[in-house]
C-alpha positions in Angstrom: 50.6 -5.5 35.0 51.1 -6.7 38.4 53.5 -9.1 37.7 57.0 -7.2 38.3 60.1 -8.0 39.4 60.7 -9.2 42.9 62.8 -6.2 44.3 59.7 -3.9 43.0 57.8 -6.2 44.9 59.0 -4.9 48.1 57.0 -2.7 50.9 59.6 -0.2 51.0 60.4 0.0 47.3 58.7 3.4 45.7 56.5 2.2 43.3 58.0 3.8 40.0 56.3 2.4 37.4 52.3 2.1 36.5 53.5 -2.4 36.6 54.6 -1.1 40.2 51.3 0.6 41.1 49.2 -2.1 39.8 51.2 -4.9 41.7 50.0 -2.6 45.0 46.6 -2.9 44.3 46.5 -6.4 42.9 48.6 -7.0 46.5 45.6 -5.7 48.5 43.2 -8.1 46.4 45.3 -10.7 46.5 45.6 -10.9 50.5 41.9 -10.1 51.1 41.5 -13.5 49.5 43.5 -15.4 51.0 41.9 -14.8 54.2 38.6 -15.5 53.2 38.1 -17.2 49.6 34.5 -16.5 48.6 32.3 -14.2 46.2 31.7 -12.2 49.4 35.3 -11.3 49.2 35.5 -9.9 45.2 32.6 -8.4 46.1 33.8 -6.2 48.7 36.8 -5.7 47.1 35.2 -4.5 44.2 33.2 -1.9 46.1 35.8 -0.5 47.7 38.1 -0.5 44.5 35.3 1.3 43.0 34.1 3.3 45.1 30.5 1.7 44.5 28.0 2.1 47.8 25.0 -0.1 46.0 25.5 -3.7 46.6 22.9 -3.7 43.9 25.2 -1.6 41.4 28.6 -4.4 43.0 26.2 -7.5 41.7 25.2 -6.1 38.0 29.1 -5.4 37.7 30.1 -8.6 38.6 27.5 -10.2 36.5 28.6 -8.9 33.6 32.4 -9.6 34.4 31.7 -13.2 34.9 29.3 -13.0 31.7 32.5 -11.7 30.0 35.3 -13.7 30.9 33.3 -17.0 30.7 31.4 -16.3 27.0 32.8 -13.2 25.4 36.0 -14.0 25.3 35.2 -17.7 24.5 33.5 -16.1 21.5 36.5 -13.4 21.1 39.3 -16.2 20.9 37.0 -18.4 18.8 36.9 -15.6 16.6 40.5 -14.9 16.9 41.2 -18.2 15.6 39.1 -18.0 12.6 40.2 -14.8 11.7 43.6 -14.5 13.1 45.1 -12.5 15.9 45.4 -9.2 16.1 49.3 -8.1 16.7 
């Protein structure tokens, strides 16, 4: 979870929890696009995150993630609802 307290928050704090860790790397996202807002951007990031060299390999990913968030999980919390939660 990225969202930790503000005195973890700081550049000079020692990250000491995984929150911690993933507040770093959500940082690094999070600044990349604010300079430049565009699907250029989350693509990049992405391949570097990754690791992934193909821009081909960056697009299918992104595909699906977008596929996901927008209709699976539409489907998952429709399902949720008619089933109840999970907890």
């Amino acid at each position: 979870m990225p969202f930790v307290k503000t005195p973890c928050r700081a550049s000079n704090h020692k990250p000491c929890s995984v929150g911690d860790l993933c507040y770093l790397e959500y940082r690094k996202l999070m600044d990349a696009w604010g300079k430049e807002r565009r699907w250029t951007t989350a693509h990049n990031q992405l391949k570097e995150m990754f690791r992934i060299e193909d821009d081909v390999d960056a697009a299918k990913f992104l595909a699906y993630m977008v596929f996901f968030c927008k209709h699976v999980m539409k489907y998952e919390d429709e399902k949720a609802a008619e089933n109840g939660d999970i907890l």
